[in-house]
C-alpha positions as CSV (number, residue, x, y, z in Angstrom):
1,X,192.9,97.4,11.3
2,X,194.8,99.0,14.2
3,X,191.6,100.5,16.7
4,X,191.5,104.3,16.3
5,X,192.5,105.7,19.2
6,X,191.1,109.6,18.4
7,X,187.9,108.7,17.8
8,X,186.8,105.2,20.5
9,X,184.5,102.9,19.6
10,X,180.8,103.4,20.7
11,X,180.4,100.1,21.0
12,X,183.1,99.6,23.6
13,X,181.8,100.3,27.0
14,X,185.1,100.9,28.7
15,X,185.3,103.6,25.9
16,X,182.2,104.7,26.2
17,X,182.6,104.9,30.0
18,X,185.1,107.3,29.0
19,X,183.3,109.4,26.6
20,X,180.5,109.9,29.2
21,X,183.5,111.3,31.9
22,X,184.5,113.7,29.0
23,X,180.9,114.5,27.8
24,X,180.5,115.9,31.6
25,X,183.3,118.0,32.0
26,X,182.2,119.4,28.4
27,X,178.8,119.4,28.2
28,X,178.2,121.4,24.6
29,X,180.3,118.3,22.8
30,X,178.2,115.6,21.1
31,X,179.7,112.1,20.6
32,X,181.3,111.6,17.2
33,X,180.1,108.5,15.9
34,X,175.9,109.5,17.8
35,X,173.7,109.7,14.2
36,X,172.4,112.8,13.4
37,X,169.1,112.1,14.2
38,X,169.9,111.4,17.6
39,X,171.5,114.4,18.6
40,X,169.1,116.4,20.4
41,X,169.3,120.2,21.2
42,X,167.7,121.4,24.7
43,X,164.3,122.6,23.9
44,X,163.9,119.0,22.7
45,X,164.8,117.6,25.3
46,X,162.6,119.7,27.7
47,X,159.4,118.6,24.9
48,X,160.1,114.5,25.5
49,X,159.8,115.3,29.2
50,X,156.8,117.1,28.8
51,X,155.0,114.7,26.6
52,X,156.3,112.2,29.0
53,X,154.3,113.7,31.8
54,X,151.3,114.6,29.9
55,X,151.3,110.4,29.5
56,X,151.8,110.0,32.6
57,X,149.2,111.9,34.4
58,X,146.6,110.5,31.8
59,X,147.4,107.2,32.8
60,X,147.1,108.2,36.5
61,X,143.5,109.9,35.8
62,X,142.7,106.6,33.9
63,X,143.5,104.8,37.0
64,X,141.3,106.5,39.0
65,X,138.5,106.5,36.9
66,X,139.2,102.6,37.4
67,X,138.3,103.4,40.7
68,X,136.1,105.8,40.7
69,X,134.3,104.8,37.5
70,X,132.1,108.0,36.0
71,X,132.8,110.4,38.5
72,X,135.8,113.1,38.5
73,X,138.0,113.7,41.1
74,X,136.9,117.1,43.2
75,X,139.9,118.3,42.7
76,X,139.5,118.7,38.4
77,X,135.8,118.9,38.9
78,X,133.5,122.2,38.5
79,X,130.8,120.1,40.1
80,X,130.3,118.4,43.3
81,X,128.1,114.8,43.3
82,X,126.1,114.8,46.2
83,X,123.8,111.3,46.7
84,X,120.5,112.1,48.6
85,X,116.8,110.8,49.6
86,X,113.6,112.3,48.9
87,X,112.7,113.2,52.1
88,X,111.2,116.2,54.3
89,X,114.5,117.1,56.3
90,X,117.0,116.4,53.4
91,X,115.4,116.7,49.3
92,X,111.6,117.9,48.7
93,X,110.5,119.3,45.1
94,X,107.7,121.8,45.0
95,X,105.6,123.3,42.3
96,X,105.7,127.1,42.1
97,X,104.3,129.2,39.8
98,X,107.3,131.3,38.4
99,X,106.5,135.5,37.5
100,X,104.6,133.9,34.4
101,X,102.6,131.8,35.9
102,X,103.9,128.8,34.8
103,X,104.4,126.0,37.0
104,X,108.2,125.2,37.5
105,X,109.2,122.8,40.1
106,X,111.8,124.9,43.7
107,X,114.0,121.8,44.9
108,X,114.5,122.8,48.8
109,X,115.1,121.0,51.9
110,X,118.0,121.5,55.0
111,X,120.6,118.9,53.6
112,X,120.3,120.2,50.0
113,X,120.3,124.0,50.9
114,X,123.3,123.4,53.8
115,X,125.1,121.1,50.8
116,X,124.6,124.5,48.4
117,X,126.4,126.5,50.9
118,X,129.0,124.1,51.3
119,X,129.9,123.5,47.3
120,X,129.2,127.5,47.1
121,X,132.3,127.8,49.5
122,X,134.3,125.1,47.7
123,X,133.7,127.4,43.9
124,X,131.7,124.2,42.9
125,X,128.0,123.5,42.0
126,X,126.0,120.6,43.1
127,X,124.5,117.7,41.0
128,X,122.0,116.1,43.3
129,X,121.7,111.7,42.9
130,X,118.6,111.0,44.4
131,X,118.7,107.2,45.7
132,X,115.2,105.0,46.2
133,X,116.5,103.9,49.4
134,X,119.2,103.9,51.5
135,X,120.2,100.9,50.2
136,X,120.5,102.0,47.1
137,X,122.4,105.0,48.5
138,X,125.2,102.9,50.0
139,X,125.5,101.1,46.6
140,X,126.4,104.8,45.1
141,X,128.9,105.6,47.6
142,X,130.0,101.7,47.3
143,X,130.9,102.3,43.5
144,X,132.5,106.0,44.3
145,X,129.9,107.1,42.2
146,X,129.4,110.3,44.3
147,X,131.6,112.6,46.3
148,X,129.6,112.3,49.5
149,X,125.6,111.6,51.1
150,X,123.7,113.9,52.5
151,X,120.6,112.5,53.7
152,X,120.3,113.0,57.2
153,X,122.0,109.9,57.8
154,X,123.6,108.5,61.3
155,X,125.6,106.1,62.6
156,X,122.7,103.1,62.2
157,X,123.7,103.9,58.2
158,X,126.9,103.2,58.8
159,X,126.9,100.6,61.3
160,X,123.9,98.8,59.5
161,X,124.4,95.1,59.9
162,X,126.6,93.6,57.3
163,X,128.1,96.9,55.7
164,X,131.9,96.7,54.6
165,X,131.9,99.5,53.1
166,X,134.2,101.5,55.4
167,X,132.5,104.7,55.1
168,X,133.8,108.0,56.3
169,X,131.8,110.7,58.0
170,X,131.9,114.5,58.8
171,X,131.3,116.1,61.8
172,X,127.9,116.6,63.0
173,X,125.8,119.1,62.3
174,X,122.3,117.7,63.9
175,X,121.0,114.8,66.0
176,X,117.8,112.8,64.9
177,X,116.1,110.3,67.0
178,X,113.5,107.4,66.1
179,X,110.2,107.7,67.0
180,X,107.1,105.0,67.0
181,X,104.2,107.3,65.7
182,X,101.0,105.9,66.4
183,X,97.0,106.7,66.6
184,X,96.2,109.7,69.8
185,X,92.8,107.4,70.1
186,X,95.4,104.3,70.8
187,X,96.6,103.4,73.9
188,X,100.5,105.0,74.5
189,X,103.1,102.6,74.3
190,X,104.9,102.6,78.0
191,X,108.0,100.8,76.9
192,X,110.0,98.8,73.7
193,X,108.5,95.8,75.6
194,X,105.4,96.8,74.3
195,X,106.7,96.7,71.0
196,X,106.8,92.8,71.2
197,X,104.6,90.9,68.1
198,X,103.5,93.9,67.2
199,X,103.2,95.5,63.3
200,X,105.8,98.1,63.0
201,X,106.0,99.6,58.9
202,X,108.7,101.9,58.0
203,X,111.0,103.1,55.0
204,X,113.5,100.6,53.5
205,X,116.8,100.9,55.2
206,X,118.9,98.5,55.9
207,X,120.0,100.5,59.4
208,X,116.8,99.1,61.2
209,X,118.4,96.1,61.4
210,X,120.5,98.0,64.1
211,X,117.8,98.5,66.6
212,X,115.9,95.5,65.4
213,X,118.8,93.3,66.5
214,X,118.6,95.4,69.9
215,X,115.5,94.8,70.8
216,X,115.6,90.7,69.6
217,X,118.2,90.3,72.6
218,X,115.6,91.8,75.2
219,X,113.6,88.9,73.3
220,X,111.3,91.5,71.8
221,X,109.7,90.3,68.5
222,X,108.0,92.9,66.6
223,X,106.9,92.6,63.4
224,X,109.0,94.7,61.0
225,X,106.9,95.5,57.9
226,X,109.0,97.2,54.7
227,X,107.0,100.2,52.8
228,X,108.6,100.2,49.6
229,X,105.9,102.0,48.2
230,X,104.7,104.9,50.1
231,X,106.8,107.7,51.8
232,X,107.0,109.2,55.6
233,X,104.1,111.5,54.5
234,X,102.0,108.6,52.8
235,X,102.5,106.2,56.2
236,X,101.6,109.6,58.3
237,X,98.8,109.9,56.8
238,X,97.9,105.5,56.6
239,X,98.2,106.1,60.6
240,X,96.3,109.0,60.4
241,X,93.3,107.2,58.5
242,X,93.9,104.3,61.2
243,X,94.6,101.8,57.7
244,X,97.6,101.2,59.9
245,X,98.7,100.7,63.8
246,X,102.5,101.9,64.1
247,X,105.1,103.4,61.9
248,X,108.9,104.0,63.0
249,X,110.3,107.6,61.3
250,X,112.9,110.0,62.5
251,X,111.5,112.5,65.1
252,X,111.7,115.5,62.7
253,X,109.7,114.0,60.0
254,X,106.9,113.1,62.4
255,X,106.9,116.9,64.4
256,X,106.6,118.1,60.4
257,X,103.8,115.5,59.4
258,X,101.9,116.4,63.1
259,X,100.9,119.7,61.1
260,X,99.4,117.9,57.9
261,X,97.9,115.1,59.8
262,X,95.6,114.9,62.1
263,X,95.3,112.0,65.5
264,X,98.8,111.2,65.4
265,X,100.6,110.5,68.9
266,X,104.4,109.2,69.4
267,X,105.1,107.9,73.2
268,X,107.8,105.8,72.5
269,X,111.7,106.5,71.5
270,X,113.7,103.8,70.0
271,X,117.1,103.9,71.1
272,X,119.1,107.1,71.9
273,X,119.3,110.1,69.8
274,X,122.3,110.3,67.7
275,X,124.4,112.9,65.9
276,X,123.9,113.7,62.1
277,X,126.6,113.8,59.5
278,X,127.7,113.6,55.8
279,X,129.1,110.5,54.7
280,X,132.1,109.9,52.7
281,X,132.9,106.6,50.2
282,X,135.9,104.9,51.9
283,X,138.3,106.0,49.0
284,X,137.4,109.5,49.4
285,X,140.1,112.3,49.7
286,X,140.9,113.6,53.0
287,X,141.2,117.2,51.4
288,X,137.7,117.1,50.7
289,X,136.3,115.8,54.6
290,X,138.8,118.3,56.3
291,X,136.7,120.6,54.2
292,X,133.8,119.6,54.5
293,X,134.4,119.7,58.3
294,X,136.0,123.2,58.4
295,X,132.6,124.2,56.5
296,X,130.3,122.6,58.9
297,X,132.3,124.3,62.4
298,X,131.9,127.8,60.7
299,X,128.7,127.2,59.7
300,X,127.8,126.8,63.5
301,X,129.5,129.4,64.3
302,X,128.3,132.1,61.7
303,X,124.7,131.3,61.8
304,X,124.5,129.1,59.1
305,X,122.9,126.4,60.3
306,X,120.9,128.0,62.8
307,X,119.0,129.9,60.3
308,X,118.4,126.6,58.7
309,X,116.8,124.6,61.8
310,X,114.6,127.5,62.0
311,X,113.9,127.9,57.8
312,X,112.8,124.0,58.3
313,X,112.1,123.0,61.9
314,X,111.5,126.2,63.8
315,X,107.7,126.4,63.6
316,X,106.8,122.9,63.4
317,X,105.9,122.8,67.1
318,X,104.1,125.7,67.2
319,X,100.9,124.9,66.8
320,X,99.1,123.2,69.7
321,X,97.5,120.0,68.5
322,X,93.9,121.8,69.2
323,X,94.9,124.4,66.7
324,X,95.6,122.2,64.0
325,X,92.6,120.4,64.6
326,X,90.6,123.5,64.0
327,X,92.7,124.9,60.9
328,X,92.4,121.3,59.1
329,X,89.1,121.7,59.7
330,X,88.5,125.2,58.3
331,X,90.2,124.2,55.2
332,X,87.0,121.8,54.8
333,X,84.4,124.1,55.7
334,X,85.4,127.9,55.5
335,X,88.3,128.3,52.4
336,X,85.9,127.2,49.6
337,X,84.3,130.3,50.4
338,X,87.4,132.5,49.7
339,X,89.0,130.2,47.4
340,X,88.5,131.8,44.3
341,X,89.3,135.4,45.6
342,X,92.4,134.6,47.2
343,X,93.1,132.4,43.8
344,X,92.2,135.7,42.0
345,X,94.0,137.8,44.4
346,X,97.0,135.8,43.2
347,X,96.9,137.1,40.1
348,X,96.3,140.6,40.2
349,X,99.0,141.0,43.3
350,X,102.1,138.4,42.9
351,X,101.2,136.9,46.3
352,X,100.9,133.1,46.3
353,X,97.6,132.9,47.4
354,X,98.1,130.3,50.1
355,X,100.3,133.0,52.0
356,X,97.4,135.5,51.6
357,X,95.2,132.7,52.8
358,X,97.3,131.7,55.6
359,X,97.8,135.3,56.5
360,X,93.7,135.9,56.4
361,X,93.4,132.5,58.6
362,X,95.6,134.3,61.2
363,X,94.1,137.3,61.2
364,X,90.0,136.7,61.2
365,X,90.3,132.6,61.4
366,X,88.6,133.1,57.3
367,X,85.6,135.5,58.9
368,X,84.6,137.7,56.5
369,X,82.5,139.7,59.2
370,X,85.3,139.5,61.9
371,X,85.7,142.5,63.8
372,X,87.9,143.2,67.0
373,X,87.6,145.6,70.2
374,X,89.7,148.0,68.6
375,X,87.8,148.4,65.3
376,X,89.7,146.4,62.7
377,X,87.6,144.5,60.3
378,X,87.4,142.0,57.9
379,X,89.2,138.4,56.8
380,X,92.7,140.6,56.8
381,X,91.7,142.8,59.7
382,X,92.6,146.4,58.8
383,X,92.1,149.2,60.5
384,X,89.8,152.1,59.4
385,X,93.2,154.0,58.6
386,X,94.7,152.2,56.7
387,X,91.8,151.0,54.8
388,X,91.8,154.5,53.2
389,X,95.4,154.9,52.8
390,X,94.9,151.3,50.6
391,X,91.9,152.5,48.8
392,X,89.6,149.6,50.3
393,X,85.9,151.2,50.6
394,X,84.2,148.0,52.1
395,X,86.7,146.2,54.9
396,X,83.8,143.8,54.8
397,X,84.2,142.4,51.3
398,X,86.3,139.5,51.4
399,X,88.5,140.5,47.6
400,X,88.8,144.1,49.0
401,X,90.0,143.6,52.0
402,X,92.6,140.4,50.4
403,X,94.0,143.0,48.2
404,X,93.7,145.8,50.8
405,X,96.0,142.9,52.7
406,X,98.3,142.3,50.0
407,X,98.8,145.9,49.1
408,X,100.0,146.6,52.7
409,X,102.1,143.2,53.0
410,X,103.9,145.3,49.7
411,X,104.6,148.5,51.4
412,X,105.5,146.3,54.8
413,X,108.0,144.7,52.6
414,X,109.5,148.0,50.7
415,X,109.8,149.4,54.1
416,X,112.5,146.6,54.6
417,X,116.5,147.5,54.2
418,X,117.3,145.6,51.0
419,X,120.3,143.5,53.1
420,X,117.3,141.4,54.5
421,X,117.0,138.1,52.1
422,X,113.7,135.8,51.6
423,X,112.2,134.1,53.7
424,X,113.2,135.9,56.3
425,X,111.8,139.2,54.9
426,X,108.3,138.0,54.5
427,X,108.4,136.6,57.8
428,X,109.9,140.4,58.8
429,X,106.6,141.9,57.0
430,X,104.3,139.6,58.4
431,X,105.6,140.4,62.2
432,X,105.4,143.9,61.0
433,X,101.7,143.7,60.0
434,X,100.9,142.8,63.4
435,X,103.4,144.7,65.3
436,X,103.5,148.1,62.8
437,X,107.2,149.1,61.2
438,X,108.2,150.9,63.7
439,X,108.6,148.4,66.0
440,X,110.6,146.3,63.7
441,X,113.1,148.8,63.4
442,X,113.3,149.0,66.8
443,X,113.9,145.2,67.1
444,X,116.3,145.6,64.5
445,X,117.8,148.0,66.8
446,X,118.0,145.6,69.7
447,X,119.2,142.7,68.1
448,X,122.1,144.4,66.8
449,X,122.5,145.6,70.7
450,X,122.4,142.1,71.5
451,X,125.3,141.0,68.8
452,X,122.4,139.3,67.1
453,X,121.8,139.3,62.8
454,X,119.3,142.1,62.3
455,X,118.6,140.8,59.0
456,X,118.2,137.0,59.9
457,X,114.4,135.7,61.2
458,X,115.8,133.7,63.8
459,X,117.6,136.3,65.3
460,X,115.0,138.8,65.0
461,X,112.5,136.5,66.9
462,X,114.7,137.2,69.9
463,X,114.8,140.5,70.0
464,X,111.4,141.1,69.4
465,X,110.0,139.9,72.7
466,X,112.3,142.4,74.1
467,X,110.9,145.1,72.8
468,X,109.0,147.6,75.9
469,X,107.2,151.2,75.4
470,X,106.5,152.9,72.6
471,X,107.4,156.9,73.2
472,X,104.0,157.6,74.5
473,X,104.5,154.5,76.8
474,X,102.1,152.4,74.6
475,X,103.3,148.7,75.3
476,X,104.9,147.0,72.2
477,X,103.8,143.5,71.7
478,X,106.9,142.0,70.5
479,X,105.9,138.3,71.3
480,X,102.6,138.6,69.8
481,X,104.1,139.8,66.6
482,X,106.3,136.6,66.6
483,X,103.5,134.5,67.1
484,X,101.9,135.7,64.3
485,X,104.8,135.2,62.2
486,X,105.3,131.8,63.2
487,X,101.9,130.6,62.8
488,X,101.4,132.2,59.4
489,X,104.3,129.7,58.0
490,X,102.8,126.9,59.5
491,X,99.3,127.8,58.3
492,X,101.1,128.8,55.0
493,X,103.4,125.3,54.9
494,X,99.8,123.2,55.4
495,X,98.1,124.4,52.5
496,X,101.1,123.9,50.0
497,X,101.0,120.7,51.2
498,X,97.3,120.0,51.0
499,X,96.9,122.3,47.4
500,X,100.5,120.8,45.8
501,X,99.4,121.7,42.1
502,X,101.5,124.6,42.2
503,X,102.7,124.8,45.5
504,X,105.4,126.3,46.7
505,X,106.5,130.3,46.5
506,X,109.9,131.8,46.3
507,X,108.6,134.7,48.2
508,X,110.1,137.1,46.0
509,X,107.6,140.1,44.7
510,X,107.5,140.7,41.9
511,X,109.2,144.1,40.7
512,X,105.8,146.2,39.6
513,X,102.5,145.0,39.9
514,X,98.7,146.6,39.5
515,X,96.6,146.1,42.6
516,X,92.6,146.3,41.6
517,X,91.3,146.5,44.9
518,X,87.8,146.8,44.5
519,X,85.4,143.8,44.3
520,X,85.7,142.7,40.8
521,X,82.7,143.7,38.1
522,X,80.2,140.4,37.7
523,X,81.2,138.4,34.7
524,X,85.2,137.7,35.6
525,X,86.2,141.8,34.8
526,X,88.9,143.1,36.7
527,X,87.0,145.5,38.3
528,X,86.8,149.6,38.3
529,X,88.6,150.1,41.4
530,X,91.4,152.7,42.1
531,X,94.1,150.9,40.0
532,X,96.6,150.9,43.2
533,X,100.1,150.8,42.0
């Protein structure tokens, strides 16, 4: 049969070379002998390549769950996976009593409340993994099962002797130095030499090995004993009781434990201080570090993290070690006195009663009969004015004069623009119950002058001491009133340390509550006092 030359043979690929010239130059023509089923229409077309790509990106998201195993890229993820430590300075959960009273636990600490802010700024939430150990920390960030670390980790994490890992970090946003904490009634250690056969404990971490190795070619020797079962606090406190010599911790841990513990000393650095960062798996995306770094230099810059070393570090040193002595020991001798009306205070105002307490503590040292040159009596130390104005009768009964406290602490607090956030406005009424409102406004005043955050604690503690005459050319006692502030959160962090049952306060009030102030009726009654509300 002679070949037909109108209509070429498909299966000829000069012919079909030719067709596919011809098919360009006309592009609505379809080839005669193509089957029916075959010839597709554009909108077809345009759903095979769709479908195509919908395959294709699944088997890319497979892939990198081959990588990543269990944990979403940050990109498609609403959450961020944040591997941590339960420590002071990073992850610490506390028992608070919510408006019910019923005991829920407040997770707080500087690395989880800076990582909030950071995942806040990204539109993500934060889904903490709380390691043992660091070692089991690397293994998380080893297996990508995490976005990042935050547990106030340094370069002897990721230097640590025999790491591969190739982790990335951030910038810094802290330094932390090693510190040998030891017994005041020992002998201070005068160099690392003295270090040498010694017992040393500490925390499981595989980035003592760092200055371990260190000393070793000095040929120093000590004795590096592993805790695997007790905490920083829990060795603090071994030291404390003099069940053991030394224990190595980071410098911030031990300035926090000074408070709970008493007859600790540190004399002795190890090594230099050193910066403070996030830490990345090796694998992780550089869009997510370039954030993560952009976060941290605005977060210097605004305030961020300078509200934060005060929130958690800034009143750790202010009590003098002969202070602490004598609060720790009134805790013993004089709070079982009060206990159950501050306890019962608690109830009837919305005040934790440990702030009450520490507040009391600050005011009269927990002296029912306390009474100063200037005529203010009583464990909260009111004055004759505004005993009255509080409907307090007796200044000398310890439950009136809590609740006359607790009342006024309220209207301290109400006097307060609502732009200033908790803590900070506690702290705000607690300056103010010492200084008087007027003078905080005034402060406010002056640290708005100075280009300072009126409504920020730390700031505010500036501008107070600044503060000169009053009007009638009564000196303002700025300084004092910062003092008092700071001491009351120390006093205050102490005993929700020592009473942890339902520790803890979010230091929110609570919208309306009935103050009995008089001295409650024998047999547990509320009492028939004025009903303050």
């Amino acid at each position: 049969m002679k070949p037909d030359h109108h209509h070429p043979d498909p299966n000829d690929p000069d012919a079909n070379s030719g067709w596919k010239q011809f098919s360009r130059r006309h592009p609505g023509l379809t080839h005669p002998h193509e089957p029916e089923s075959e010839r597709q229409d554009p909108k077809s077309r345009r759903s095979r390549w769709l479908l195509m790509a919908v395959v294709g990106i699944g088997l890319l998201l497979g892939l990198i769950k081959m990588i990543m195993p269990g944990l979403k890229p940050l990109a498609i993820s609403s959450e961020l996976v944040v591997g941590t430590r339960e420590t002071p300075t990073s992850y610490m959960r506390d028992k608070v009593p919510n408006k019910d009273g019923v005991v829920e636990t407040l997770i707080k600490g500087f690395d989880h409340d800076l990582v909030q802010a950071f995942a806040k700024s990204q539109g993500k939430t934060v889904r903490f993994v709380v390691a043992e150990n660091e070692a089991a920390l690397e293994r998380l960030l080893d297996k990508g099962e995490v976005h990042m670390a935050a547990a106030w980790l340094n370069r002897r994490f990721v230097e640590a002797p025999g790491s591969t890992s190739g982790f990335r970090i951030s910038r810094p946003y802290d330094l932390s130095e090693l510190v040998v904490v030891q017994s005041d009634q020992s002998l201070p250690l005068q160099d690392e030499k003295a270090l040498h056969a010694k017992k040393v404990h500490a925390m499981p971490a595989s980035s003592h090995q760092v200055w371990i190795q260190r000393l070793n070619k000095k040929y120093i020797w000590p004795e590096l004993l592993i805790e695997k079962n007790r905490n920083e606090f829990e060795l603090l406190e071994a030291v404390s009781n003099g069940e053991i010599e030394y224990v190595v911790l980071p410098k911030s841990v031990y300035q926090i434990g000074l408070n709970y513990y008493s007859g600790l000393d540190s004399s002795l650095t190890i090594g230099r201080e050193e910066p403070v960062f996030w830490v990345f798996p090796k694998r992780a995306s550089d869009v997510l570090i370039q954030a993560a770094n952009q976060f941290i230099g605005q977060a210097e810059n605004n305030g961020t993290l300078r509200q934060l070393r005060d929130r958690y570090f800034g009143a750790v040193s202010r009590l003098q070690a002969a202070d602490r002595s004598v609060f720790l020991a009134r805790i013993k001798s004089h709070l079982p006195l009060y206990l159950a009306q501050f306890k019962r205070a608690q109830i009837t105002s919305g005040y934790d009663w440990r702030l009450l307490a520490a507040l009391a503590y600050q005011e009269s040292k927990w002296d029912s009969s306390a009474v100063s040159k200037t005529g203010v009596r009583g464990l909260m130390m009111l004055t004759a004015d505004t005993a009255d104005r509080l409907g307090v009768r007796n200044r000398l009964d310890p439950y009136e004069s809590i609740m006359g406290g607790a009342k006024y602490m309220d209207m301290l607090r109400d006097d307060l623009p609502a732009s200033v956030p908790e803590p900070d406005r506690t702290w705000m009424a607690i300056a103010s119950y010492n200084v008087g409102p007027g003078s905080i406004k005034a402060a406010r005043k002056q640290a708005q002058a100075m280009g300072l955050n009126p409504n920020s604690w730390a700031d505010m503690k500036k501008a107070l001491p600044l503060l000169g005459e009053t009007p009638s050319g009564v000196k303002i006692r700025g300084g004092e009133a910062v003092v008092t502030a700071e001491n009351v959160r120390m006093y205050y962090a102490i005993l929700s340390r020592l009473y942890p049952a339902s520790s803890g306060f979010s230091l929110t009030a609570p919208a309306t509550r009935t103050y009995d102030v008089s001295t409650p009726a024998k047999g547990g009654g509320s009492g028939s006092g004025s009903g303050l509300r």
